[in-house]
C-alpha positions as CSV (number, residue, x, y, z in Angstrom):
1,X,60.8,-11.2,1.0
2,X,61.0,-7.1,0.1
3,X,60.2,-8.3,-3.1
4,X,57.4,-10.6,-2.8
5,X,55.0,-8.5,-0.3
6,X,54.3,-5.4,-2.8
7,X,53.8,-8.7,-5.5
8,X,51.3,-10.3,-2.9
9,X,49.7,-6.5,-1.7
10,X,49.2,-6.0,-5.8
11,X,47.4,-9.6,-6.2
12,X,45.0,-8.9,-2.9
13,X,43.9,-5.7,-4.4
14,X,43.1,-6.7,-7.9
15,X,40.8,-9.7,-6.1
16,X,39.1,-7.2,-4.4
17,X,38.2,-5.2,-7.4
18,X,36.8,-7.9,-9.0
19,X,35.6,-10.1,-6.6
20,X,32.5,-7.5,-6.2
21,X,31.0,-7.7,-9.8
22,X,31.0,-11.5,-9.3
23,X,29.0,-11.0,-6.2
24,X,26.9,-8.9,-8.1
25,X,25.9,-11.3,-10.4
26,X,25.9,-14.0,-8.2
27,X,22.9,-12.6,-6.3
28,X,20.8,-14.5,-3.8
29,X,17.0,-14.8,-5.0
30,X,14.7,-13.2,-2.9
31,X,12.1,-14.9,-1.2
32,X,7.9,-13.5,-0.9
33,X,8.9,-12.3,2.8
34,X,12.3,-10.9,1.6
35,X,10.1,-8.9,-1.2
36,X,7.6,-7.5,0.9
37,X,9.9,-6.1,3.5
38,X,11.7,-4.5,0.4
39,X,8.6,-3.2,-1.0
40,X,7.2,-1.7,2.4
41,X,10.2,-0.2,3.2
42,X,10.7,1.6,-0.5
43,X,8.1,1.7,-2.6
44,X,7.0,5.6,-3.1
45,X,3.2,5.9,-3.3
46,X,3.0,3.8,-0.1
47,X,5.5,5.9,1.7
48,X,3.7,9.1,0.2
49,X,0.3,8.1,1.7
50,X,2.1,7.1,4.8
51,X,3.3,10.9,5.3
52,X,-0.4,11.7,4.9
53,X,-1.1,10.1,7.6
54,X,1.5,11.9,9.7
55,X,0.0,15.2,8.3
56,X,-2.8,13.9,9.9
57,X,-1.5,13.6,13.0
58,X,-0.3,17.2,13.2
59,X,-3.5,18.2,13.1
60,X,-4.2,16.9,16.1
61,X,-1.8,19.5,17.6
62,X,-3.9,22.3,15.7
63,X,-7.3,21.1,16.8
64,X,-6.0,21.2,20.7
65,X,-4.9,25.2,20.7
66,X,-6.7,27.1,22.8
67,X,-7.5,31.0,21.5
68,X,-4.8,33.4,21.4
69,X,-5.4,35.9,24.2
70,X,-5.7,39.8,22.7
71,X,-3.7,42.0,24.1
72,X,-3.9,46.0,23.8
73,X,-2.8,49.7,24.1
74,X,-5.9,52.7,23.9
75,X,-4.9,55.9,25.0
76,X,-7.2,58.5,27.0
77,X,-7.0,62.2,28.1
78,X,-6.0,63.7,24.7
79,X,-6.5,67.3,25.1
80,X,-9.1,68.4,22.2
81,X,-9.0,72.5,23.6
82,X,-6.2,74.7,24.0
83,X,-4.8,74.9,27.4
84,X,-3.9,78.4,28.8
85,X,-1.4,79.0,31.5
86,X,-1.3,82.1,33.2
87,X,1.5,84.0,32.2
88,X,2.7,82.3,29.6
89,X,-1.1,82.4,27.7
90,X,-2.9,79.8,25.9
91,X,-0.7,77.1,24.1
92,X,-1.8,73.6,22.7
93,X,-0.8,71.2,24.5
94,X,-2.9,67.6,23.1
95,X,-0.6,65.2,25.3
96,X,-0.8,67.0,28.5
97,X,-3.0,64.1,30.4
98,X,-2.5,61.8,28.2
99,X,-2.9,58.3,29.9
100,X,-2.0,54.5,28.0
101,X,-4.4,52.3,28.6
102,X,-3.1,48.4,28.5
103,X,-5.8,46.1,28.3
104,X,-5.9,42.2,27.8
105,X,-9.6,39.9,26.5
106,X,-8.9,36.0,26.1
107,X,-12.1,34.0,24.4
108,X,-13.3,31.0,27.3
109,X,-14.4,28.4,24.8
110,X,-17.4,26.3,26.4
111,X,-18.7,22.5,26.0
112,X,-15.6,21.0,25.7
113,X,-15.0,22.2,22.2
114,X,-11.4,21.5,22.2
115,X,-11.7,18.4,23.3
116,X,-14.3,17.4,21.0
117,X,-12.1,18.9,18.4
118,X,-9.2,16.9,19.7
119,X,-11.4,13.8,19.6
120,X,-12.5,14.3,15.9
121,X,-9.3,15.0,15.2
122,X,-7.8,11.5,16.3
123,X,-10.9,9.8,14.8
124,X,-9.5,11.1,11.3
125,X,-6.0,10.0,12.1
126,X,-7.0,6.1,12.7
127,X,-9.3,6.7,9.2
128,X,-6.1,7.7,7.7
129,X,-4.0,4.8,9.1
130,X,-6.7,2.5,8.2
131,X,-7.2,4.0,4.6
132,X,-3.2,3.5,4.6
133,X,-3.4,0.0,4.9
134,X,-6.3,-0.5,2.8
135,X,-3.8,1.0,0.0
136,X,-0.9,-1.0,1.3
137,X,-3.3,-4.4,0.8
138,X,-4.2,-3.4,-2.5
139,X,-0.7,-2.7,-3.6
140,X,0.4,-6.1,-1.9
141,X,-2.1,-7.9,-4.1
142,X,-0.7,-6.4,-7.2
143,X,2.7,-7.1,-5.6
144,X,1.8,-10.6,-4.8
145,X,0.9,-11.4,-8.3
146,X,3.8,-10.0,-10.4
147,X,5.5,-12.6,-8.0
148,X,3.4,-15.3,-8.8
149,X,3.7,-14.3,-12.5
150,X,7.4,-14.6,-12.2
151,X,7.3,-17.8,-10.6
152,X,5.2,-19.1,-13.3
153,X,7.5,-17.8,-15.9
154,X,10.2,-19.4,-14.1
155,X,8.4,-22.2,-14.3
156,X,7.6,-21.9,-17.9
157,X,11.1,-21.3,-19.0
158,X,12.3,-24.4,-16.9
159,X,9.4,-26.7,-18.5
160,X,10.2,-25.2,-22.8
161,X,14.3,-25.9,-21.6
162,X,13.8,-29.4,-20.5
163,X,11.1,-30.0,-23.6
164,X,14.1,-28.8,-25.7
165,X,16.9,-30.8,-24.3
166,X,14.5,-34.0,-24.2
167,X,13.2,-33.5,-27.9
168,X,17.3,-33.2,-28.8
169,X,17.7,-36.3,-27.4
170,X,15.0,-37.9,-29.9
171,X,16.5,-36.1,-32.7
172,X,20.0,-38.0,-31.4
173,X,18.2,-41.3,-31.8
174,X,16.4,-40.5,-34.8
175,X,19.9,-39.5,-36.8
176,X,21.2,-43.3,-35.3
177,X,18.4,-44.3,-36.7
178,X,18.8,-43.2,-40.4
179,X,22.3,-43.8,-39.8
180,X,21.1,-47.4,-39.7
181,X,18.8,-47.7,-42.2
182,X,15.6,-47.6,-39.8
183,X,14.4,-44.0,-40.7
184,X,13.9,-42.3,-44.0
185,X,15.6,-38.6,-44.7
186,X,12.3,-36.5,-45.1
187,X,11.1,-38.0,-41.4
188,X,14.4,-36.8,-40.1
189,X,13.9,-33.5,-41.5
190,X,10.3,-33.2,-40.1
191,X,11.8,-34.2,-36.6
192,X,14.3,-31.5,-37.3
193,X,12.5,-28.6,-38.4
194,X,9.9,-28.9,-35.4
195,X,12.7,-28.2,-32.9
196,X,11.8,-24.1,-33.9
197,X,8.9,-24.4,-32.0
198,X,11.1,-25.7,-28.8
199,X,13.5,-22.8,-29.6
200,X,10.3,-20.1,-30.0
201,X,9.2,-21.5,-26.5
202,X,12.2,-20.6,-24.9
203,X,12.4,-17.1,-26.2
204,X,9.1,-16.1,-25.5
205,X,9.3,-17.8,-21.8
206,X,12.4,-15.7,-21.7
207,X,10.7,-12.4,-22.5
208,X,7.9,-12.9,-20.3
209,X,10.2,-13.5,-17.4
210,X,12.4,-10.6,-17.9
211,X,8.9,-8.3,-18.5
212,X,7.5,-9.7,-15.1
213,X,10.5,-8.8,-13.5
214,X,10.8,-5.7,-14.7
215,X,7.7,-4.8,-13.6
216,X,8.6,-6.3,-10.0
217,X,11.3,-3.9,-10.0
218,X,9.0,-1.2,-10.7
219,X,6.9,-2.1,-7.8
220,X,9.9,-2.0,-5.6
221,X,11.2,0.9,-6.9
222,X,14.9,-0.8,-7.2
223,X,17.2,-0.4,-10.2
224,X,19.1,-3.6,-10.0
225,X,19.4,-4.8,-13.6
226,X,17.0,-7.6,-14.2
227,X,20.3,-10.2,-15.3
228,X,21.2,-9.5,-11.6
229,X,17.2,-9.9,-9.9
230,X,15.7,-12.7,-9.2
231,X,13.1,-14.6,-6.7
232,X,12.1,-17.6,-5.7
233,X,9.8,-19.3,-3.6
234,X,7.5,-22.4,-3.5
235,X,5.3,-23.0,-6.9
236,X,2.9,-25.7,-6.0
237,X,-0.9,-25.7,-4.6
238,X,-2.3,-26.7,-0.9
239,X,-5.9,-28.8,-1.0
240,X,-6.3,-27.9,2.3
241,X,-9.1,-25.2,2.3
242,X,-10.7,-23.8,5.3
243,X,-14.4,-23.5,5.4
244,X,-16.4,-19.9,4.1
245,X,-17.6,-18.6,6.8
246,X,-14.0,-18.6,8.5
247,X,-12.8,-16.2,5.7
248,X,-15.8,-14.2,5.9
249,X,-15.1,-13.8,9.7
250,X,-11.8,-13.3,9.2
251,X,-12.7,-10.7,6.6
252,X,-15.2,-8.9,9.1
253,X,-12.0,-8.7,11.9
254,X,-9.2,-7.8,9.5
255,X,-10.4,-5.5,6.1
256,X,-9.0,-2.2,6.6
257,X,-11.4,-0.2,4.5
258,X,-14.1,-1.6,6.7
259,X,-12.8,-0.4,9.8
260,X,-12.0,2.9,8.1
261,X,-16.0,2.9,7.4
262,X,-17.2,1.9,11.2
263,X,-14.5,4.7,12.3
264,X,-16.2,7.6,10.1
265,X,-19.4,6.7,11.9
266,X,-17.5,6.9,15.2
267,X,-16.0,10.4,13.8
268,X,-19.3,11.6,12.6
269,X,-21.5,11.1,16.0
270,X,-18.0,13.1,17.6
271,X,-18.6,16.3,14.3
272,X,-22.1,16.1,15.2
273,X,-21.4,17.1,19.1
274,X,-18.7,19.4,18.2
275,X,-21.5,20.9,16.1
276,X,-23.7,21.6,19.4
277,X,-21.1,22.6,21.2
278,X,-20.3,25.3,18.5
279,X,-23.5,26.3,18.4
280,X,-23.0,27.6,22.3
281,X,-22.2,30.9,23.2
282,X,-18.4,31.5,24.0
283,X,-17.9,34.9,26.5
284,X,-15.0,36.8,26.0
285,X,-13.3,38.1,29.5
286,X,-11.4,42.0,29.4
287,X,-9.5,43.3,31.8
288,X,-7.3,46.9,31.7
289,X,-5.4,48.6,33.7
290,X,-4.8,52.7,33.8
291,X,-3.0,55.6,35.5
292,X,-5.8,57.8,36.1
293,X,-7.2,59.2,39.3
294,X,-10.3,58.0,40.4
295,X,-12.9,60.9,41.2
296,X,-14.4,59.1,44.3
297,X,-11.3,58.4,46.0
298,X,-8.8,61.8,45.6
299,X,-5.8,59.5,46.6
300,X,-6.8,56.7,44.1
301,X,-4.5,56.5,41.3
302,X,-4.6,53.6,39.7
303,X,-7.4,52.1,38.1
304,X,-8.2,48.6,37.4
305,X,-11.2,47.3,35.2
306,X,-12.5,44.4,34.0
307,X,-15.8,43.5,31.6
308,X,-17.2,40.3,30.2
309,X,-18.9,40.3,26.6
310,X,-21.4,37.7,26.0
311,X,-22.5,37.4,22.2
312,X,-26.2,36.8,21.8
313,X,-26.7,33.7,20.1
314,X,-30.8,34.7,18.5
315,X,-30.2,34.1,14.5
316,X,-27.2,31.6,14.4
317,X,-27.4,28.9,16.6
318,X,-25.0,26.8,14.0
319,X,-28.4,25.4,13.0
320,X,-26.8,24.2,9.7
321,X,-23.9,22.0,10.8
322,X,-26.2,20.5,13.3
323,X,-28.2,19.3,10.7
324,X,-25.4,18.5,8.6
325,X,-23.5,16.3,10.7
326,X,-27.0,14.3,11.9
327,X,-27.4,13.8,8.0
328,X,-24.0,12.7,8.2
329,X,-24.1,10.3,10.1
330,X,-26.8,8.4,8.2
331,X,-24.4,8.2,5.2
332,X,-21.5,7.0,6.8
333,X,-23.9,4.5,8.3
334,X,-25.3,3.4,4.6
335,X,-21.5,3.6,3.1
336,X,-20.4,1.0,5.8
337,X,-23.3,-1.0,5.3
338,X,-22.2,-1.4,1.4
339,X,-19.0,-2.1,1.9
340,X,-20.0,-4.7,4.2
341,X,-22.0,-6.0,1.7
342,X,-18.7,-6.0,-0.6
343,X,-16.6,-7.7,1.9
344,X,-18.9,-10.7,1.6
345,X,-19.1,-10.7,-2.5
346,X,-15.1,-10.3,-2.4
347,X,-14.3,-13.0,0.1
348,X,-17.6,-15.4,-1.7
349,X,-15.7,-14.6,-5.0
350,X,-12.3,-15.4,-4.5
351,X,-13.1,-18.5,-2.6
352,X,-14.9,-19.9,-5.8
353,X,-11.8,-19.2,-7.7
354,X,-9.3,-20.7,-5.4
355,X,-12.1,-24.1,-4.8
356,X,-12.2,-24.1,-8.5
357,X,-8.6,-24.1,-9.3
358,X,-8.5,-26.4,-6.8
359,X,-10.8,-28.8,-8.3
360,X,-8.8,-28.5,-11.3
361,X,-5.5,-29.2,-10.3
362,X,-6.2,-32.2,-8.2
363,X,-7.1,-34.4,-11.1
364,X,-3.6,-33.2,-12.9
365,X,-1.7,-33.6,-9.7
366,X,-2.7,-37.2,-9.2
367,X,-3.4,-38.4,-12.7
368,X,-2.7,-36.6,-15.8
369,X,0.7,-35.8,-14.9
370,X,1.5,-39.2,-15.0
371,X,-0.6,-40.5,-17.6
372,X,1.6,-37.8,-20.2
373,X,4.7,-38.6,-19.0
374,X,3.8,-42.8,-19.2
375,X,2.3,-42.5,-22.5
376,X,4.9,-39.9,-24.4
377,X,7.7,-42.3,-22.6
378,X,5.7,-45.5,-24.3
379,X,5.3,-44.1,-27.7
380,X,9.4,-42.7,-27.3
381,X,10.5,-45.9,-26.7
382,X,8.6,-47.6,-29.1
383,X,9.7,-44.8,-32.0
384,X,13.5,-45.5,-31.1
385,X,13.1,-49.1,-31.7
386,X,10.9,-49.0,-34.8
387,X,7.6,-50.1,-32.9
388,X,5.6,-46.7,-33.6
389,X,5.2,-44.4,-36.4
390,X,6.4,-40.5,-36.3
391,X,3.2,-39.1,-35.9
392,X,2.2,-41.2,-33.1
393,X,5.4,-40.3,-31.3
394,X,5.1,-36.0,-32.6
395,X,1.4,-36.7,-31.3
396,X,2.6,-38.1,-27.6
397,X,5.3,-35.2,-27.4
398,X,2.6,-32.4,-27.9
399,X,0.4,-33.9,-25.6
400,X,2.7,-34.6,-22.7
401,X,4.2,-31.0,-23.6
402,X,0.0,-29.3,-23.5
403,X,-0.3,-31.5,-20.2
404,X,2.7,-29.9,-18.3
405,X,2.4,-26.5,-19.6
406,X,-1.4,-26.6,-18.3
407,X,-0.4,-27.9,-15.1
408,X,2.1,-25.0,-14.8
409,X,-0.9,-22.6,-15.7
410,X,-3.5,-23.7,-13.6
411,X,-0.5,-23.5,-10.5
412,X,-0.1,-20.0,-11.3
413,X,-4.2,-19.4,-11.3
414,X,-4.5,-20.7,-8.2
415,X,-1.6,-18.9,-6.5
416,X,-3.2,-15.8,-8.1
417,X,-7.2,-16.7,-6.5
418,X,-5.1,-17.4,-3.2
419,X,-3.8,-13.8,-3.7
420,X,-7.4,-13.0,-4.2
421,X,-8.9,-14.5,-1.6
422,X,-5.9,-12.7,0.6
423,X,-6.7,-9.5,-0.7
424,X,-10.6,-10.0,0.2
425,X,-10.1,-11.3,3.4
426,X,-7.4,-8.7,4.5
427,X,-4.4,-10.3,5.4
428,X,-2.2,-13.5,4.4
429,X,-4.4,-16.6,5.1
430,X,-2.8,-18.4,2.2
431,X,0.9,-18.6,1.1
């Protein structure tokens, strides 16, 4: 029993060491939901313009302070002639009533200019957020179709490998068949040599998938090697299409960039009252305190004083920002009615592309699919048993093969317009 537990302790150990690599590669494939969380939570230029809009909240702290008071120290009685004291003659004494004068002055700020500062201030914060996820919606578009595109390699790949072990298969029969008698060498050969173009198929889907995953690595900023990443998810189309006007609606509640432009109006009215208000006239209170006898009052001592200094507001008015922030507020006005007029063209376009696809697809989904695979499965059987010539069955094969790998194209358009149309509209309406 001594024996066999350092024996058993030994065995458990080396399982653990490598039972981790094999759960490395083993890897679950992500799903879209799985990827996005990833790529909100990590990817760097979104997190770099979120800190932006932090910054932007601190300013809110900044545009809230009230004026430092002013605080200071004069000093009065310096003696400026020498002093002469009887007996001892005439010395120079400069500090003899010498008195420190504190004094305090604190700038009253008028028209509720910190709070219209405060209030400009937050209207820039909630432009930020919104400009935040206006980038966010643009980098989940390019997000969304690096998925897609690996999907659709996926898909490819899939498609060239089952092309390849079908076409070995006829090469199978076609050897039986020139074992037999039934099939001439040179037609063997020609069956043979054309499997390179099976094999080139599978390469090149190959390389295109581990490109498109390399660059949705990028996008989440992860370093898992691409052997070890993968995604999944469903690669197939939806008829169902809402009417126009509900995007367009949709668009008007949900794009981001447009609420950033109705929120610079919003910010530009609050600059142009701030402007006002600045052009107000701000009095700056005093008050000081000293040691010094009063002449009126022989047993007064201490004096106490106080004065209020009110600038005269005759050549700057803040004429300029008034004007300014009035002009203003006619741009921002303009600029929101363009991208209004964008929002429509965006959502209009991408709902052309996704009705198009659409159009397309249905034709393939519920005839030509069906049609290849009947007729290449026809002209097969025929070939094997000697009741159709090689070209006729090479000429089957391509098309069935130009049939699927359109189908898988037109898929991966359309999951890209929906992507479109997403991005236009401003949030997920399709998967």
């Amino acid at each position: 029993m001594k024996r066999f537990f350092p024996l058993f302790f030994a065995s458990a150990m080396t399982a653990l060491l490598v039972l981790p690599p094999a759960l490395a590669s083993a890897q679950q494939a992500l799903t879209w939901d799985q990827v996005k969380a990833k790529f909100e939570a990590a990817n760097p230029a979104l997190k770099a313009d979120a800190l932006g809009v932090d910054e932007m909240k601190a300013e809110e702290i900044t545009a809230f302070l009230r004026p430092n008071p002013n605080v200071g120290l004069s000093s009065d009685g310096l003696q400026l002639a020498p002093h002469t004291v009887p007996g001892l003659g005439t010395h120079w004494l400069p500090l003899t009533g010498n008195q420190l004068v504190p004094s305090i002055n604190y700038l009253h700020e008028r028209e509720h200019k910190r709070e219209l500062r405060l209030e400009s201030a937050k209207e820039g914060t909630q432009i930020a957020g919104s400009q935040h996820e206006n980038l966010e919606r643009n980098l989940l578009f390019d997000l969304r179709s690096m998925f897609v595109q690996t999907l659709e390699a996926k898909a490819v790949l899939d498609l060239a490998k089952a092309d390849l072990v079908y076409y070995d298969n006829i090469i199978e029969i076609s050897r039986n068949r020139l074992r037999a008698g039934d099939l001439a060498q040179i037609d063997l050969d020609r069956i043979e040599l054309l499997r390179v173009e099976y094999e080139s198929e599978i390469q090149a889907a190959i390389v295109n998938l581990r490109t498109s995953k390399i660059q949705l690595l990028q996008l989440l900023d992860d370093r898992t090697p691409v052997e070890q990443f993968d995604v999944t998810g469903p690669f197939d189309f939806s008829e169902e299409l809402k009417p126009l006007e509900d995007f367009r609606q949709i668009a008007l509640d949900a794009r981001p960039d447009l609420r950033a432009a109705l929120e610079s109006i919003q910010q530009a009215n609050t600059n142009h009252k701030l402007a006002f208000a600045n052009g107000s006239t701000d009095p700056t209170f005093s008050t000081w305190y000293s040691y010094n006898p009063a002449f009126n009052n022989a047993f007064g001592r201490y004096t106490l004083g106080a004065s209020v200094n009110i600038p005269l507001r005759i050549f700057d008015r803040n004429q300029g920002e008034k004007q300014r922030t009035q002009i203003d507020i006619g741009r921002d006005q303009e600029l929101t009615e363009a991208t209004r007029a964008q929002v429509f063209s965006d959502v209009d376009s991408a709902y052309v592309q996704v009705q198009s696809s659409v159009a397309l697809l249905k034709p393939y989904k519920a005839q030509y699919n069906d049609q290849a695979l009947r007729v290449r499965d026809t002209v097969t059987y025929a070939y094997e048993h000697g009741g159709a010539s090689l070209m006729d069955f090479l000429n089957a094969q391509s098309d069935f093969r130009a049939v699927q790998l359109a189908y898988v194209q037109l898929i991966g358009s359309y999951l890209t317009a929906a992507g479109q149309l997403n991005l236009a509209v401003g949030r997920e309406v399709i998967q």
